[in-house]
C-alpha positions in Angstrom: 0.0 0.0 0.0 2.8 2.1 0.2 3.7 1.9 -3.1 0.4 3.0 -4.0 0.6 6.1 -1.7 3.9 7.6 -3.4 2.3 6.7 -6.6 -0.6 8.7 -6.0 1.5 11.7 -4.7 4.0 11.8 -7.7 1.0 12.0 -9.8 -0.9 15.0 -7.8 2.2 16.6 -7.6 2.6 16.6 -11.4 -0.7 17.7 -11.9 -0.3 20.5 -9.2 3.1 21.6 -10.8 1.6 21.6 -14.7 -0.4 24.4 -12.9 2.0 26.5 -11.3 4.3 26.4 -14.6 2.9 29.8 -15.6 3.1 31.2 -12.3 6.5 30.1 -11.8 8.5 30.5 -8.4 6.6 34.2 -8.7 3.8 32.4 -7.3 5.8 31.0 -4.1 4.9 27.6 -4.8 7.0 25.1 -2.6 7.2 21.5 -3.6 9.3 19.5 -1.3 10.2 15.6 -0.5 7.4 13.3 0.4 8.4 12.9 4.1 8.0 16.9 4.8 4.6 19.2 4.1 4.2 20.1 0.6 2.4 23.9 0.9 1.5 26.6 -1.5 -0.6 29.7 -1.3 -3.8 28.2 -0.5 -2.6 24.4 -1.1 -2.4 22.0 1.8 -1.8 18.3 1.0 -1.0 15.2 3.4 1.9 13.2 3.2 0.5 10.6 5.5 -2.2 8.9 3.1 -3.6 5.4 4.5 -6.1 3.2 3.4 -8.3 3.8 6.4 -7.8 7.2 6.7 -11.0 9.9 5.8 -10.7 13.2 4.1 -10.0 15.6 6.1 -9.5 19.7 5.9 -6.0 19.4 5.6 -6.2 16.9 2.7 -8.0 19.3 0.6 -7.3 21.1 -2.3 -8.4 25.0 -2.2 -9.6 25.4 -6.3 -11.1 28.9 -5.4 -8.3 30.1 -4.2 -5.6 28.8 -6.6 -7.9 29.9 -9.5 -8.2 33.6 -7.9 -4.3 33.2 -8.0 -3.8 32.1 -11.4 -6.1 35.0 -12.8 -4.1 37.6 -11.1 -1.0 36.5 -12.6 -2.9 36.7 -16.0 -4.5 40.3 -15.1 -0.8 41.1 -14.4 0.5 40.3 -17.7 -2.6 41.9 -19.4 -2.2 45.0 -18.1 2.2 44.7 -19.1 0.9 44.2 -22.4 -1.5 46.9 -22.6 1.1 49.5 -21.3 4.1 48.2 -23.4 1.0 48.0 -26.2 -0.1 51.8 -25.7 3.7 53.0 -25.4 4.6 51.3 -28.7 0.8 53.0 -30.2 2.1 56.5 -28.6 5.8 56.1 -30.0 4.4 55.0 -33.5 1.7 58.1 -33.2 4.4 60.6 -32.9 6.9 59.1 -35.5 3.7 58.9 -37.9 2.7 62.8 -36.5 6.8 64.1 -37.3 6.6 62.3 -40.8 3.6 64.1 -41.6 4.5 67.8 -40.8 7.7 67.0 -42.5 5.9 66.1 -45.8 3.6 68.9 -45.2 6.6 71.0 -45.8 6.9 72.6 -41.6 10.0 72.9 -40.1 11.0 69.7 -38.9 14.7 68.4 -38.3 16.1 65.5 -40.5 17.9 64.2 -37.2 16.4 63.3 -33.6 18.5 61.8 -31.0 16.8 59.9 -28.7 16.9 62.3 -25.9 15.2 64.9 -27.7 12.8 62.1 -28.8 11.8 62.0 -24.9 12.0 66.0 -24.3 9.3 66.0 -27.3 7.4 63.0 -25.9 7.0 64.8 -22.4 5.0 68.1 -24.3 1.2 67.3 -23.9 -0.2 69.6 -27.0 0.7 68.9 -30.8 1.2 73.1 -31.2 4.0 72.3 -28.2 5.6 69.8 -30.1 5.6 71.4 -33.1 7.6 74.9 -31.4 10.0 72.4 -30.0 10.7 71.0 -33.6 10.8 73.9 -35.3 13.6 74.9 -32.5 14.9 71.5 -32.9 15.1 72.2 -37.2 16.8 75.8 -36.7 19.0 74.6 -34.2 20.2 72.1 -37.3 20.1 74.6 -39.8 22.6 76.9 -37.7 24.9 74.0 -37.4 24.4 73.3 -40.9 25.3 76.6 -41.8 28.2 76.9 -40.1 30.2 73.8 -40.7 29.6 75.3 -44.5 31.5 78.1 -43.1 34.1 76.6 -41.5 34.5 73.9 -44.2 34.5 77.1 -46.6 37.7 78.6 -44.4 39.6 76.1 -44.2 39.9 75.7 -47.9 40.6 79.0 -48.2 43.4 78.7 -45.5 44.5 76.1 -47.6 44.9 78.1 -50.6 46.9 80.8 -48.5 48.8 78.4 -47.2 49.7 76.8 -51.4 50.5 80.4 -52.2 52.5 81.5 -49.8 54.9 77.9 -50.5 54.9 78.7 -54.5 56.0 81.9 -53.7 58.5 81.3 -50.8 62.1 82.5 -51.2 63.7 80.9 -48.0 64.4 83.8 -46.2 62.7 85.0 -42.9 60.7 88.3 -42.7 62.4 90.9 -40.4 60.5 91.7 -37.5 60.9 92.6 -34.1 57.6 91.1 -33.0 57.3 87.6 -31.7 55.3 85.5 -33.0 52.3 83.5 -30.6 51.1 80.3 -32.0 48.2 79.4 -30.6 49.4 77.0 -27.6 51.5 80.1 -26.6 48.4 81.9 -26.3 46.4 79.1 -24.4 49.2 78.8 -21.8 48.6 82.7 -21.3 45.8 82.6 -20.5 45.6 79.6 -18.4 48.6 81.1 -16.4 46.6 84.1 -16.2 43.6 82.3 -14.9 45.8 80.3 -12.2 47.4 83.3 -10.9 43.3 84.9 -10.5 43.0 81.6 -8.7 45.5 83.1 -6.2 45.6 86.8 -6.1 42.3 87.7 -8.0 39.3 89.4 -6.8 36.2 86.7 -6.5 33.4 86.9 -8.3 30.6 84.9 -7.6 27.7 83.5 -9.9 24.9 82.5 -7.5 23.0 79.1 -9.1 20.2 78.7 -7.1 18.2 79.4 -9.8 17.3 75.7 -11.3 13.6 75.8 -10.0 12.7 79.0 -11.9 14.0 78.5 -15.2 12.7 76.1 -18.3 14.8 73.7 -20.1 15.7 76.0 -23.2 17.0 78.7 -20.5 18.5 76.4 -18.6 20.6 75.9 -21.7 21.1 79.6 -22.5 22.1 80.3 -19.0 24.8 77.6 -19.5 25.8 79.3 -22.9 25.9 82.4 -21.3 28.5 80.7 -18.0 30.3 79.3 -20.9 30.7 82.7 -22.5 31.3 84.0 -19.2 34.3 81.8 -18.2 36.0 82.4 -21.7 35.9 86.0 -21.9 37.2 85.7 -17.9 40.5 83.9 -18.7 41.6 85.6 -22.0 41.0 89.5 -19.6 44.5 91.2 -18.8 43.5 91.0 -15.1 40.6 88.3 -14.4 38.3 87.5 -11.7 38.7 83.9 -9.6 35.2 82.9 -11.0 32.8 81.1 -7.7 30.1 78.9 -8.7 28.0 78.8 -5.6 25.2 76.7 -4.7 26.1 74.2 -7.7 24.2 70.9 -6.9 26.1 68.0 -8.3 22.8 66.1 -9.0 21.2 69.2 -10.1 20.5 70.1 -13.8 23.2 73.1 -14.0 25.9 70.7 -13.3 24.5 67.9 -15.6 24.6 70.3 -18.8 28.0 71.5 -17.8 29.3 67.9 -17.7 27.6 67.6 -21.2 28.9 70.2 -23.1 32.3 70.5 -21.2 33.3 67.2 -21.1 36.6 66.5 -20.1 37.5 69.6 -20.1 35.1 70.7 -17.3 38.2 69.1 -14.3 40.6 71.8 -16.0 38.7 75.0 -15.6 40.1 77.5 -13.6 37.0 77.8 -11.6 36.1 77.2 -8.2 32.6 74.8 -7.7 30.7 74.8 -4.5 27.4 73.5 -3.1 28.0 75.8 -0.8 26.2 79.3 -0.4 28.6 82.6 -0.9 27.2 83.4 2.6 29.1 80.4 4.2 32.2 81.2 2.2 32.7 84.9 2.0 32.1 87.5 5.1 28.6 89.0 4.9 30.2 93.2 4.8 32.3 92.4 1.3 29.4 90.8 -0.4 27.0 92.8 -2.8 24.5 91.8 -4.9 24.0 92.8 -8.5 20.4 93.1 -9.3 18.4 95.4 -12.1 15.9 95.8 -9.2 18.0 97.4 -6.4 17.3 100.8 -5.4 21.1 101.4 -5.0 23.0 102.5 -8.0 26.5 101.4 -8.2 28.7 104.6 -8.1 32.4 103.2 -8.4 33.8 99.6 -8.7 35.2 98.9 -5.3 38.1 96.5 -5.7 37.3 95.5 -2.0 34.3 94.0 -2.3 32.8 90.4 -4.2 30.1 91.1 -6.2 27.1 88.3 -6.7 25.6 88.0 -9.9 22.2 85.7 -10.1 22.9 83.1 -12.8 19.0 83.6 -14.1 18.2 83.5 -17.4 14.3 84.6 -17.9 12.3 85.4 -20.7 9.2 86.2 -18.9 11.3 88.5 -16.7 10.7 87.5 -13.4 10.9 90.8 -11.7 12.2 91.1 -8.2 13.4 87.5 -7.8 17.1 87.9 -7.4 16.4 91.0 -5.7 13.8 89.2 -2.8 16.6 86.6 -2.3 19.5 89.0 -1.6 17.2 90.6 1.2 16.3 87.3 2.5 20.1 86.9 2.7 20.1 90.5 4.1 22.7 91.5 1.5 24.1 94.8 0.0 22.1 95.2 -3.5 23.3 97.4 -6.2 22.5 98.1 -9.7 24.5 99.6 -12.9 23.7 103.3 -13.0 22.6 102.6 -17.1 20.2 105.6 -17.0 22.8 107.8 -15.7 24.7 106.8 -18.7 22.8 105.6 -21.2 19.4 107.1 -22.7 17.5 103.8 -22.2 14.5 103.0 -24.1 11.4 100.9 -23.2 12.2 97.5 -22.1 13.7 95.5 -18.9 17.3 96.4 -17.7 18.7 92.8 -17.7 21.8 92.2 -19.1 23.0 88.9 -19.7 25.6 86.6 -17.8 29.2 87.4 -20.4 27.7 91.0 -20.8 27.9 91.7 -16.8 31.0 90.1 -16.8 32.8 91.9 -19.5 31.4 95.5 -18.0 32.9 94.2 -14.4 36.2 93.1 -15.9 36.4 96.8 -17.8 35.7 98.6 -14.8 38.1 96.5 -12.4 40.6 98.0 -15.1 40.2 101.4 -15.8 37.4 102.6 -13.8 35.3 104.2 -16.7 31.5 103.7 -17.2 31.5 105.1 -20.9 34.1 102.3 -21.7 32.5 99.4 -19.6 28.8 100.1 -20.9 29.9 99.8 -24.3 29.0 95.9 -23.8 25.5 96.8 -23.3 23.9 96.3 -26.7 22.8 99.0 -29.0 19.4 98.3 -29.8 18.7 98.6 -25.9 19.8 102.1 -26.1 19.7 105.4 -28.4 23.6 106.6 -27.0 25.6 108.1 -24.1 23.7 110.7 -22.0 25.8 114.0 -22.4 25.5 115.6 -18.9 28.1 118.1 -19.0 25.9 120.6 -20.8 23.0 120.4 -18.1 22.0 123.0 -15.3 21.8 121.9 -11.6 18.1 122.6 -12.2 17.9 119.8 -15.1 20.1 117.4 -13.2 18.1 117.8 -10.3 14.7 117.2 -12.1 16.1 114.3 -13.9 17.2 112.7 -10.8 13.5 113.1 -8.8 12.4 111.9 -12.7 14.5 108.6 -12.4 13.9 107.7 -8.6 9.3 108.1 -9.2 9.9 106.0 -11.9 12.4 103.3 -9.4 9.7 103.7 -6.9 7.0 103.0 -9.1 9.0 99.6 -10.9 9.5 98.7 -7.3 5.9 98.5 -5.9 4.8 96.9 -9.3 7.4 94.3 -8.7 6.4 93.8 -5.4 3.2 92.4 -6.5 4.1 90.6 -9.3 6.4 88.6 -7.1 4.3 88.3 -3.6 1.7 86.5 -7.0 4.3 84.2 -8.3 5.7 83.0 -4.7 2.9 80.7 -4.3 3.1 79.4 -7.5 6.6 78.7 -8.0 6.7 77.2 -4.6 4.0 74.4 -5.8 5.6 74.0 -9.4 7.4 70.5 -9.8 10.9 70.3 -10.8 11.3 70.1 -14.7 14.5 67.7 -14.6 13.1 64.8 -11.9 9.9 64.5 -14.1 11.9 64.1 -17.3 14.3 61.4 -15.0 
């Protein structure tokens, strides 16, 4: 009779494990020697089978239960199906939508890496998509353009260079004037930029600015630094350049990595996570803002000067300017309508444009030569105020500081609006991630 037990066993076993095959060990199914319990979820079977003995509740087989199991698993690997089904449908939808405006003659570009694939994937309207496209197919056509140029240069170089061989003599030109190749003129400037490292006056770029800025100025702002750091290292004099508050898991660092590469370990350029108010004393710092009510008189060679690395084209006004009192900072702001007759418009100068004014002043002290970075179209010239009565100077002064005021309040209520919903706003980069 025992022979007939383990017969009986071996075969419920077989049955019970042709059932669990599509389950698999997900299922926790746990089949083990005849002398031990076998058990599953809701299976309980004897190992003690006799010919005397009755059913009993451990001897039974729970169908219900296995069947509300074995459903599950197949609800499970609908629904898998159905996503990966429904991705493949949306991919396929896009492709199809791209194809379409591209035979339709809009401005689409030939070539779409796969991260931009995802940027456009993440936009919820088609006229969103198609903006970013159209970006995407100038973006192309620039680079386009100008590998034509360059190509188009060095071919004439070439042809300099042919010419000047055919009609070589063999004997060197007499100069006085040494000659800089340009490795000479890159170790320069690098020993330049060490020596700022050193000796030089800091200049701090604040970027704690990730959570109010989109994806495309994100990328101008990065430009901009970029612009910034070259312009900074080939000056007669330059600045040790801070990068404060720089988050090494935060998008600003990500796109530097990206577009710098290797070469992002050589810059001559100190990068913090740090705030400039735990490096630097509180006295020297002083805050560059267009909405200060303090005008910069004189570049003081004694103090480190903070400019907000914020790149807006909805020109959040007041932003850098709330979080330099919150730091309860010195503020100041470029006397440009002492100097220049401004027209309509923001006073926001961008991030290589500050910098070069700076670097100009630090070196010879003159605000007609420094705002000559500022750009023309802003403008309509220098204002000439040597020619003025006190009476005109003084009416142009109470002029200027009604219309401050005025700017002031009306930024005041623009940003008391935005401060609620900036705060709620999600992070750009950790939904794309």
């Amino acid at each position: 009779m025992n022979i007939f037990n383990m017969r009986l066993l071996s075969t419920t076993r077989r049955c019970i494990f042709q059932l669990a095959v599509p389950g698999g060990t997900k299922r926790g199914l746990l089949l083990i020697m005849p002398n031990k319990v076998i058990t599953c979820r809701t299976l309980v079977l004897s190992t003690l089978l006799n010919k005397d003995s009755s059913p009993s509740a451990t001897e039974k087989l729970d169908l219900d239960g296995w069947k509300h199991v074995v459903r599950s698993a197949l609800r499970e690997e609908a629904n898998e199906r159905t996503s990966e089904s429904e991705e493949d449908s949306n991919l396929a939808a896009t492709r199809e939508l791209i194809e379409m405006w591209r035979l339709s003659g809009k401005m689409v570009p030939e070539n779409i890496s796969e991260e931009q694939f995802k940027i456009l994937m993440e936009y919820p309207t088609k006229s969103s998509k198609r903006k970013y496209l159209k970006f995407l197919a100038l973006k192309e056509f620039a680079k386009k353009a100008r590998k034509e140029k360059q190509e188009k240069q060095k071919e004439a170089n070439r042809e300099l260079i042919l010419k000047a061989k055919e009609n070589y003599d063999g004997e060197l030109k007499n100069t006085f004037l040494i000659r800089f190749w340009s490795k000479s003129e890159d170790a320069v400037y690098n020993w330049r930029a060490a020596q700022s490292m050193i000796f030089g006056q800091p200049l701090v770029f604040d970027m704690d600015y990730e959570n109010y800025m989109s994806r495309r100025e994100m990328d101008n702002a990065v430009k901009q630094l970029m612009e910034s750091e070259g312009a900074n290292r080939r000056a007669l004099d330059p600045f040790h350049l801070y990068y404060c508050n720089l988050k090494t898991d935060g998008p600003y660092y990500k796109e530097f990595i990206k577009r710098y590469g290797e070469a992002w370990d050589k810059l001559f350029v100190t990068t913090t996570e740090k705030a400039h108010v735990e490096i630097f004393p509180r006295d020297q710092l002083v805050y560059l803002t267009a909405d200060s009510p303090n005008i910069m008189k004189t570049f003081e060679h004694d103090k480190i000067y903070i400019i907000g690395s914020l790149v807006d084209k909805s020109l959040q006004t007041g932003l850098s300017l709330a979080r330099a009192k919150q730091l309860d900072l010195t503020t100041a702001r470029l006397p440009l309508d002492k100097h220049l007759q401004w027209g309509e418009g923001g006073k926001n100068l961008t991030l290589d444009q500050m910098l070069r004014i700076l670097l100009t002043l630090k070196d010879t002290g003159n605000w007609k030569d420094a705002l000559q970075f500022v750009p023309r179209r802003k403008h309509e010239g220098f204002v000439e105020t040597s020619s003025w009565s006190k009476h005109q100077i003084d009416t142009w002064k109470k002029t200027k500081m009604n219309e401050i005021v005025a700017e002031q309040e009306k930024a005041r209520k623009r940003f008391a609006e935005k401060v609620s919903r900036v705060q709620l706003q999600k992070k750009w980069w950790e939904d794309a991630s």
